[in-house]
GUDO-796943 format. One record per atom (N, C-alpha, C, CB): x, y, z. Coordinates in steps of 0.02 Angstrom, whole numbers, padded with zeros to 5 digits, always signed. Glycine has a CB too. Example, Ala and Ser with C-alpha at 12.3 -4.5 7.8 and 13.67 -1.06 7.14 Angstrom:
2
+00660-00284+00390 +00615-00225+00390 +00660-00165+00390 +00565-00224+00452 +00642-00112+00354 +00684-00053+00357 +00645+00002+00394 +00704-00030+00286 
This chain:
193
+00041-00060+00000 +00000+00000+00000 +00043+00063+00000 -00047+00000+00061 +00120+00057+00040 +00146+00121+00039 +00172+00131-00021 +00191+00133+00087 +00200+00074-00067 +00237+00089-00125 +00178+00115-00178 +00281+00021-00150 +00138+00105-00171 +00068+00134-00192 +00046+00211-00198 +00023+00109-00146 +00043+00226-00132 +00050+00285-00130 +00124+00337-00144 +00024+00287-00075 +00177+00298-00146 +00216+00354-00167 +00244+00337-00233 +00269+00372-00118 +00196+00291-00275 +00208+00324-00337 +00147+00352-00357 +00235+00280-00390 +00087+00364-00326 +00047+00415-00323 +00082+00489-00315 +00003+00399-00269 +00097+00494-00268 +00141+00536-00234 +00199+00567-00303 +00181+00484-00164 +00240+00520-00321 +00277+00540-00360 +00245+00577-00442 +00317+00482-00362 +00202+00525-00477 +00166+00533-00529 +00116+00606-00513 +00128+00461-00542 +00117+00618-00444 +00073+00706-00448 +00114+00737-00459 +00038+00748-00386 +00180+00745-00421 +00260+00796-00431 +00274+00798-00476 +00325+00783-00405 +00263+00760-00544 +00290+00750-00587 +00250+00800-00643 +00295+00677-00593 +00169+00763-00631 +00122+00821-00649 +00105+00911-00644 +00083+00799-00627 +00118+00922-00591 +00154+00967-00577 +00194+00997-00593 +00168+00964-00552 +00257+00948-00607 +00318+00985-00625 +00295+01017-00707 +00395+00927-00623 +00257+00981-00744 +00256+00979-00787 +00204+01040-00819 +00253+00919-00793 +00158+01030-00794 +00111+01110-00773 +00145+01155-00761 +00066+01115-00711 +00183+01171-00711 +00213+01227-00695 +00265+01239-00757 +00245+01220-00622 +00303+01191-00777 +00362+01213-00840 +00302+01225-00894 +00433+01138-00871 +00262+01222-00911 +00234+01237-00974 +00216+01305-00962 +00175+01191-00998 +00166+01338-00905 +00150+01384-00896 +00214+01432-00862 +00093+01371-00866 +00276+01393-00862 +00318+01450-00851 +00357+01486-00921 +00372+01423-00800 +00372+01431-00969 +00375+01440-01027 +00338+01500-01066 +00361+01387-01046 +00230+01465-01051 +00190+01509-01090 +00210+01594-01062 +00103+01485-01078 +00223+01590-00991 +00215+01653-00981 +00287+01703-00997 +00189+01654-00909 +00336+01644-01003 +00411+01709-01016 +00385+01710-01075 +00513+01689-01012 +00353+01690-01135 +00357+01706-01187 +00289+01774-01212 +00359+01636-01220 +00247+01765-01163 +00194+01849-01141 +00218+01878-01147 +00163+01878-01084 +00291+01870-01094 +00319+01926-01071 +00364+01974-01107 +00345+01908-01026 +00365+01932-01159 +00421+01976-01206 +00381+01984-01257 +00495+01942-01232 +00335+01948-01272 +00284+01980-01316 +00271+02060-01296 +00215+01937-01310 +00225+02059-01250 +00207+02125-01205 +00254+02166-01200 +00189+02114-01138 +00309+02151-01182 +00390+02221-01187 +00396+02229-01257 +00490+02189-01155 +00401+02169-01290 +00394+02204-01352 +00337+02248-01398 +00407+02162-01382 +00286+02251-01366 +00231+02298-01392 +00235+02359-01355 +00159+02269-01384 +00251+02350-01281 +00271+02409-01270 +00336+02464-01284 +00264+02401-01224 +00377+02431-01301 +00432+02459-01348 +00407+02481-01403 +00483+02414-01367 +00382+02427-01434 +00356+02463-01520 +00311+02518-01513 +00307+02407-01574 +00271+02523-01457 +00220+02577-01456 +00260+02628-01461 +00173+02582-01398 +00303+02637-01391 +00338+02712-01379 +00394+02718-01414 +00360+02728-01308 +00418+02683-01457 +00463+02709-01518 +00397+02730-01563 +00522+02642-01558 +00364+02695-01570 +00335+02725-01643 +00292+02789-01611 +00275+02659-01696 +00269+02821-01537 +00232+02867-01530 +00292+02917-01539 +00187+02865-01468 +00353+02907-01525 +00415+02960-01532 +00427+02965-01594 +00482+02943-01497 +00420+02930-01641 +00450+02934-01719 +00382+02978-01768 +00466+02834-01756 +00337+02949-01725 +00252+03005-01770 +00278+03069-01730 +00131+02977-01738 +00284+03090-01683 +00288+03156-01643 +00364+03187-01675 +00288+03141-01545 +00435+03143-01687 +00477+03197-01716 +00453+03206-01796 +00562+03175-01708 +00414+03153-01833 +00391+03184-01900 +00326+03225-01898 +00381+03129-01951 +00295+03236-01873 +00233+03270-01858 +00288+03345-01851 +00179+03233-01778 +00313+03347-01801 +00352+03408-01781 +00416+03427-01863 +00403+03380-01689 +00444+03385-01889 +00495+03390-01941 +00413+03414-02007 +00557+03292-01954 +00365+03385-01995 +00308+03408-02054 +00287+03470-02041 +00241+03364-02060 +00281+03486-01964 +00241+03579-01944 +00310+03629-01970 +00220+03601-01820 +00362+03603-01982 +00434+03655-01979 +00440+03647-02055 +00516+03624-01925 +00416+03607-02102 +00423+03612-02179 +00361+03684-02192 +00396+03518-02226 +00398+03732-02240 +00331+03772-02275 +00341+03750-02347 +00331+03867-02269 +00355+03722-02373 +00336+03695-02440 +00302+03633-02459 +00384+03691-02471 +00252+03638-02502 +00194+03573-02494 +00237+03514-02525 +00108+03585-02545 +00303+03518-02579 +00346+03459-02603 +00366+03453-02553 +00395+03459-02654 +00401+03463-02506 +00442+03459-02442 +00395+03415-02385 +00461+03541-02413 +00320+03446-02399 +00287+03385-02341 +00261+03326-02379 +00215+03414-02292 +00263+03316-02429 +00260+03280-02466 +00301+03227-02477 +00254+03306-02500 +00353+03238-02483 +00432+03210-02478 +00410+03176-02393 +00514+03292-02483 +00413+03203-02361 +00396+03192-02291 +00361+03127-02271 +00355+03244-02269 +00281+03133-02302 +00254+03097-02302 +00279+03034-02328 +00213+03119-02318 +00317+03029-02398 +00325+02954-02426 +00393+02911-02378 +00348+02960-02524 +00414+02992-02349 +00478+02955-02311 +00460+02910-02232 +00539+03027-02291 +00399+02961-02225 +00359+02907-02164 +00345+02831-02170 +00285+02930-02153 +00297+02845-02231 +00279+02786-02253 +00324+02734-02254 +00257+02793-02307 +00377+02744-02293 +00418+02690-02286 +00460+02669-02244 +00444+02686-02321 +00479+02732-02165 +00502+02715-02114 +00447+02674-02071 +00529+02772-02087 +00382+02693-02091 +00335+02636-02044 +00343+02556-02085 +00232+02664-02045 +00361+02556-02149 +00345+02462-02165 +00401+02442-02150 +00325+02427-02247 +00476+02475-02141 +00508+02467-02122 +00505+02431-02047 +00526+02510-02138 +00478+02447-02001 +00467+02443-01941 +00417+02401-01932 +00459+02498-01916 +00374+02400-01962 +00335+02342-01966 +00358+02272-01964 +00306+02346-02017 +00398+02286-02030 +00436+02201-02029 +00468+02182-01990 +00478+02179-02072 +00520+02244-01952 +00560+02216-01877 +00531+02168-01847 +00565+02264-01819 +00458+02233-01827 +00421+02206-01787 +00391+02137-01785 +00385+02241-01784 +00364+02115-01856 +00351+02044-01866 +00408+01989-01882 +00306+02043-01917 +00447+02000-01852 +00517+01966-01869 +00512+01953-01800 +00589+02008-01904 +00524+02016-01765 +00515+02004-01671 +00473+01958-01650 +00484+02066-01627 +00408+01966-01691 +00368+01935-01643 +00361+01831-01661 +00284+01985-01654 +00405+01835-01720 +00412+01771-01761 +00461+01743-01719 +00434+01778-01842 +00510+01767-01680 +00567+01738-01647 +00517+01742-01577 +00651+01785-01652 +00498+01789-01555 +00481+01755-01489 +00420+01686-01507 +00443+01824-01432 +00398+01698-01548 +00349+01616-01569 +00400+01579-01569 +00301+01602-01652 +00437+01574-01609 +00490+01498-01606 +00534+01493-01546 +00551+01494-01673 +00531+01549-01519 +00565+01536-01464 +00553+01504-01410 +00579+01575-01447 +00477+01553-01396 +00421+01500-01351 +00393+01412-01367 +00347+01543-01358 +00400+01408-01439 +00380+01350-01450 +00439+01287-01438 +00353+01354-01516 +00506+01317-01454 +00562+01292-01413 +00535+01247-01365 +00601+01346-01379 +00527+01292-01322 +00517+01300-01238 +00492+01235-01248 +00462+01365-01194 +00432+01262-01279 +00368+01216-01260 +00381+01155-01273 +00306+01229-01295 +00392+01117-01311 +00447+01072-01345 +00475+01032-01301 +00501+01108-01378 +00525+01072-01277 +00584+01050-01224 +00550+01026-01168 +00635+01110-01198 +00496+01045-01141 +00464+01033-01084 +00406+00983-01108 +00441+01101-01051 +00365+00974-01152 +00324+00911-01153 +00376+00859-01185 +00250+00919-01199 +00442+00877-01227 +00475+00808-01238 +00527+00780-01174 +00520+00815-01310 +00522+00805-01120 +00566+00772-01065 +00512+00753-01028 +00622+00818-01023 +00427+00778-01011 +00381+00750-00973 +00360+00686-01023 +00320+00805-00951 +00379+00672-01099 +00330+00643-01138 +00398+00552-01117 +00315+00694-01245 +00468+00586-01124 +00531+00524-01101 +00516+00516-01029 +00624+00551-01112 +00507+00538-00986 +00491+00524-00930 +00443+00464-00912 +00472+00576-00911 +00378+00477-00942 +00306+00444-00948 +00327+00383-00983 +00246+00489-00992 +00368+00393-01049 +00409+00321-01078 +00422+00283-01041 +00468+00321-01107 +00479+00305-00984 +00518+00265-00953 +00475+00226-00904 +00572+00302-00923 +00423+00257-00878 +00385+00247-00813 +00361+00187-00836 +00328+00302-00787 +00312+00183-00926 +00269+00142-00935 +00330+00072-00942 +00216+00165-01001 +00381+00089-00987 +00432+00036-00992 +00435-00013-00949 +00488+00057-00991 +00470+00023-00875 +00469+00008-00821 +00397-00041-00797 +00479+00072-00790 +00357-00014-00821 +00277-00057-00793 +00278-00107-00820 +00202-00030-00809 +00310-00128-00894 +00294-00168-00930 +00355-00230-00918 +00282-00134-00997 +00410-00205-00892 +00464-00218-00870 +00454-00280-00828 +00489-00163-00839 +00400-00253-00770 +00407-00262-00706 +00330-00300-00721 +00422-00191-00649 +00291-00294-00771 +00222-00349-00787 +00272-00388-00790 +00161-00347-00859 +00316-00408-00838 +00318-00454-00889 +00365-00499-00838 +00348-00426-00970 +00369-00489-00758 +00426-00532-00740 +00373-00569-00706 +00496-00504-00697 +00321-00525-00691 +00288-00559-00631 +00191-00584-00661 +00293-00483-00551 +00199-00596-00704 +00152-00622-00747 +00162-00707-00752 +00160-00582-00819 +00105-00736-00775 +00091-00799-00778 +00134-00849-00838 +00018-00798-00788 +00129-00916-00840 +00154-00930-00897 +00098-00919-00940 +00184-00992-00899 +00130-00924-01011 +00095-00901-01066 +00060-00839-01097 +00063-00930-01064 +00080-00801-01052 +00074-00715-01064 +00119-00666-01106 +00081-00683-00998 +00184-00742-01136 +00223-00689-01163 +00212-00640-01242 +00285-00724-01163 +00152-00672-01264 +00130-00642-01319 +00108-00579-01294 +00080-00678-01355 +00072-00583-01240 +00054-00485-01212 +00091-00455-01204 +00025-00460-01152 +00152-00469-01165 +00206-00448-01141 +00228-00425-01213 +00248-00500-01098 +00253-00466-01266 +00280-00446-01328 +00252-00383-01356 +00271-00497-01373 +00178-00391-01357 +00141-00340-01408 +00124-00276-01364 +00063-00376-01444 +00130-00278-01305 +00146-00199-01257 +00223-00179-01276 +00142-00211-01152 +00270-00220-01288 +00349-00183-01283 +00349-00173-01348 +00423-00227-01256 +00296-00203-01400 +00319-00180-01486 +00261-00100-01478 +00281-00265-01576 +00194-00109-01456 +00150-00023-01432 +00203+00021-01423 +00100-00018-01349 +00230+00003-01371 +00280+00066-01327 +00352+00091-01396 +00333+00011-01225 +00359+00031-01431 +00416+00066-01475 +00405+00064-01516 +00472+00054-01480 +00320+00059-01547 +00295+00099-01625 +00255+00190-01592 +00202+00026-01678 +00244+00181-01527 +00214+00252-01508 +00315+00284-01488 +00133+00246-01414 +00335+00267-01474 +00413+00306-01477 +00440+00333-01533 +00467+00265-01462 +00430+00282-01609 +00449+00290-01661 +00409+00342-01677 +00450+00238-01698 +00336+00355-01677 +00292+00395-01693 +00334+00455-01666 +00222+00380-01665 +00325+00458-01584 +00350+00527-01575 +00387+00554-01593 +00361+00543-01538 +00462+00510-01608 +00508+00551-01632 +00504+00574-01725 +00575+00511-01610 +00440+00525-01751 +00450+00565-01802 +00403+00633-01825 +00453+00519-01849 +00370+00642-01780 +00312+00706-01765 +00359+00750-01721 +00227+00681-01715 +00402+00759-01691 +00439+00800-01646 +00501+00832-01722 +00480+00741-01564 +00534+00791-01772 +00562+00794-01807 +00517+00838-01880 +00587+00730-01803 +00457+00795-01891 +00450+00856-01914 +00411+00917-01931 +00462+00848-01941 +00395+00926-01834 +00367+00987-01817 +00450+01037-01839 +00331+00984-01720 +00495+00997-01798 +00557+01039-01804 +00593+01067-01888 +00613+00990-01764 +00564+01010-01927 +00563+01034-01988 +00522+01080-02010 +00559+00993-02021 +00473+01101-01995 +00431+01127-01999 +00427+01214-02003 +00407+01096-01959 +00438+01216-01902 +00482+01271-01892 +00528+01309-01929 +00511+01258-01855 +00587+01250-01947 +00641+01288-01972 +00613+01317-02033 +00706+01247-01984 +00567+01293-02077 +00546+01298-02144 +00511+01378-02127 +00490+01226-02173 +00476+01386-02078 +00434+01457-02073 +00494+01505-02048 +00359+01455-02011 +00545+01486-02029 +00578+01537-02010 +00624+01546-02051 +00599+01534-01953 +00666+01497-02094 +00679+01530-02166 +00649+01578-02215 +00682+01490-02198 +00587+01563-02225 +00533+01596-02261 +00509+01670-02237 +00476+01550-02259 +00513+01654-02170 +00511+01722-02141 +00570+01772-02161 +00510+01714-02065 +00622+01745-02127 +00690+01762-02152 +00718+01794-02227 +00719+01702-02146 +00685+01769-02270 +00692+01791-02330 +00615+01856-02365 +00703+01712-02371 +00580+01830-02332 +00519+01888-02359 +00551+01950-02301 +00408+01857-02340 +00575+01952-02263 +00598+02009-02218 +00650+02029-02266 +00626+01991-02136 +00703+01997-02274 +00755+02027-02321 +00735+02063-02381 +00798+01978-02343 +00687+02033-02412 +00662+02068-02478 +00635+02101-02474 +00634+02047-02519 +00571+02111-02411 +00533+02193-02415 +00587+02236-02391 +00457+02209-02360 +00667+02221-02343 +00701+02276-02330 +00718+02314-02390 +00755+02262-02294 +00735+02258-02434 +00779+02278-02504 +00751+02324-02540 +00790+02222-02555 +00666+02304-02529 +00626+02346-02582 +00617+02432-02555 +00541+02303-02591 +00622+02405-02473 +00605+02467-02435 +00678+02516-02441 +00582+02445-02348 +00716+02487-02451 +00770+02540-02456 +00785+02572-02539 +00841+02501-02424 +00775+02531-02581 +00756+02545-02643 +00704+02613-02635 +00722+02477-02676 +00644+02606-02610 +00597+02640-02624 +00630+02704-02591 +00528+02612-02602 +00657+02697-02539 +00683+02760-02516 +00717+02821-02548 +00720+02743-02479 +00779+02766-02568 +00822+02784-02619 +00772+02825-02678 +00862+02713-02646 +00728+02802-02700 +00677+02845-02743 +00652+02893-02726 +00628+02820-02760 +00625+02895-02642 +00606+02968-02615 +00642+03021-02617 +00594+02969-02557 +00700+03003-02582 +00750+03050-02598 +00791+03078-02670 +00790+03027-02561 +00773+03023-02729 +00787+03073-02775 +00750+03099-02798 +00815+03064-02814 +00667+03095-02792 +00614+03131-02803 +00628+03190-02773 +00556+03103-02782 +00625+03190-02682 +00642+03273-02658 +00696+03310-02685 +00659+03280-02583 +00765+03256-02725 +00814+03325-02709 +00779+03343-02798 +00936+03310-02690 +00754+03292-02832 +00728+03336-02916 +00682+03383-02889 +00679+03283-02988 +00649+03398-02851 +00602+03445-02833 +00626+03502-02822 +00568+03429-02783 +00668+03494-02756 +00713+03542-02746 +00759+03575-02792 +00745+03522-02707 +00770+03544-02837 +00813+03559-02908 +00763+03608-02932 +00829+03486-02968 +00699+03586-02944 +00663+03593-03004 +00626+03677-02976 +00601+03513-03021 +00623+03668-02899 +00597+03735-02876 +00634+03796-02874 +00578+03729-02817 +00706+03769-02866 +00750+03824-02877 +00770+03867-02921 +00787+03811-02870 
């Protein structure tokens, strides 16, 4: 009865442990979500307030004009950071997450192993066909996991390449386009003079 209860005992701690790492995981990864929105807010309320202020100090309508397209493309600019940021804290959190149901998921392995271990000594004659077809379960559901853990991880990597490269190309385009604003303002400026 006592060995009973303390793998009761143990199998709650374990549960536990395992609750608590997931929800410690979910929540560092809030947490930088949330700093990161609050960062993006108050940079971007400081970057509208020095162009708002750089737009009241232009008196020529090409000049706020110029202004305007240069906003524009300092906001998609910033945009994509931003969804780049928030793409790494996802994989980052999902890491986590990962790491913590695949050491509770080897754990639970070992436990059942162990059960089947410890059936198969103290079982009857002629049981060894059960015995067989629980230890072949346990290492076609192992095989499974590791190949769903493999390629979730393929998976991942695939969205974060993809990410990786559509970020690079709207920079490219965004600095391109820039490069165009500015020779639009200085032909203006040419052209007003």
């Amino acid at each position: 009865m006592a060995d009973f209860q303390g793998q009761v005992a143990t199998a709650q701690q374990a549960n536990l442990d395992f609750f608590f790492g997931l929800a410690g995981s979910m929540l560092e990864g809030e947490e930088k979500l949330v700093r990161l929105n609050l960062d993006t807010a108050k940079t971007t309320l400081a970057d509208w307030y020095q162009r708002v202020q750089d737009g009241l100090a232009k008196k020529d309508s090409q000049e706020v004009t110029g202004l305007q397209d240069a906003l524009a493309l300092h906001s998609a600019e910033k945009v994509l950071t931003y969804e780049r940021q928030v793409a790494e804290i996802a994989s980052f959190t999902q890491t986590q997450l990962a790491e913590v149901v695949n050491a509770r998921y080897q754990e639970v392995s070992r436990q059942v192993q162990s059960f089947v271990e410890n059936l198969a000594q103290n079982t009857p004659v002629g049981s060894e066909a059960a015995i067989a077809f629980l230890k072949q379960a346990i290492t076609l559901a192992n095989t499974t996991q590791e190949s769903v853990q493999k390629a979730t991880k393929q998976a991942v990597e695939v969205v974060q390449s993809n990410l990786e490269t559509a970020t690079k190309a709207a920079s490219e385009v965004t600095e391109v386009a820039e490069e165009e604003v500015e020779k639009a303002a200085k032909a203006a400026k040419s052209t007003k003079q």
